[in-house]
N, C-alpha and C positions, 0 to 999 in steps of 0.2 A: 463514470460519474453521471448522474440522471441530471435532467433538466432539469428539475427542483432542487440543486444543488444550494447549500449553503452558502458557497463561496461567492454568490453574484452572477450579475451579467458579466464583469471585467475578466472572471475566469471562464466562464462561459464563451467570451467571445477568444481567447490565448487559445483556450482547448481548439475551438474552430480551427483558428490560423494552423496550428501545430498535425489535426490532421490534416489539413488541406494540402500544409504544408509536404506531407509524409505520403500524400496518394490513396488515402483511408485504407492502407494497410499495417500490420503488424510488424513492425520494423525488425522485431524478432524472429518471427515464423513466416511471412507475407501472409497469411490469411487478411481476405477482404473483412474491414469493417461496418457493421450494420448497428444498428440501433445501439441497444443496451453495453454492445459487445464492445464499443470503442471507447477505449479509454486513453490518458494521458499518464505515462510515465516519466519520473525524474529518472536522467539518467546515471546520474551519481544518487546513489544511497541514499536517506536522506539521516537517519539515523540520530531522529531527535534533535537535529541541527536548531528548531524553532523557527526558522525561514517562513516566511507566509508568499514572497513575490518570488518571481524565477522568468529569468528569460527565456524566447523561446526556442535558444539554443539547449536549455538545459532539459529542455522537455523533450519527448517522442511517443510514436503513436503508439499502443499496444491491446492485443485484445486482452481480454478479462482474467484465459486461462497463463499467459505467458506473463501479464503483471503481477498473478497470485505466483505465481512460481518464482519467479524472480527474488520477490519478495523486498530484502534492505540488502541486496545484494548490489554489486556494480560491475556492468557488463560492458564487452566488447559494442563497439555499434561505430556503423556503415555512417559518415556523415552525411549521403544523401544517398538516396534509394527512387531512383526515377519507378511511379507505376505502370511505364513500359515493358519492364525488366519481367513481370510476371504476367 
């Protein structure tokens, strides 16, 4: 999601926490994230739910090519991923 995001600073600032939270890696693949490439994934599906707020348990970090893949799917996932580890 770009800086000029529709969603605000309130999402703006979850996205922050969430990678910061994640090591600005891919919780998927560990690739390091950079600019454009970091994005924020629900972890559960979301599948039309209409949901607009989400904790930031329910988020993680993902790059661009592992969120397009994933797709409205729901995946395994690591509850913490130290950026030691890679």
């Amino acid at each position: 999601m770009s800086k000029q995001s529709a969603r605000g600073a309130e999402w703006e600032a979850q996205r922050m926490r969430v990678l910061d939270r994640d090591g600005w890696a891919c919780t998927y693949c560990g690739k390091d994230l950079v600019g454009d490439d970091a994005t924020v994934d629900h972890i559960e599906a979301l599948n039309g739910s209409g949901r607009t707020k989400y904790t930031d348990d329910e988020l993680c970090s993902a790059c661009r090519a592992c969120n397009g893949r994933k797709s409205d799917k729901t995946l395994i996932r690591l509850d913490y991923r130290s950026p030691d580890w890679f």
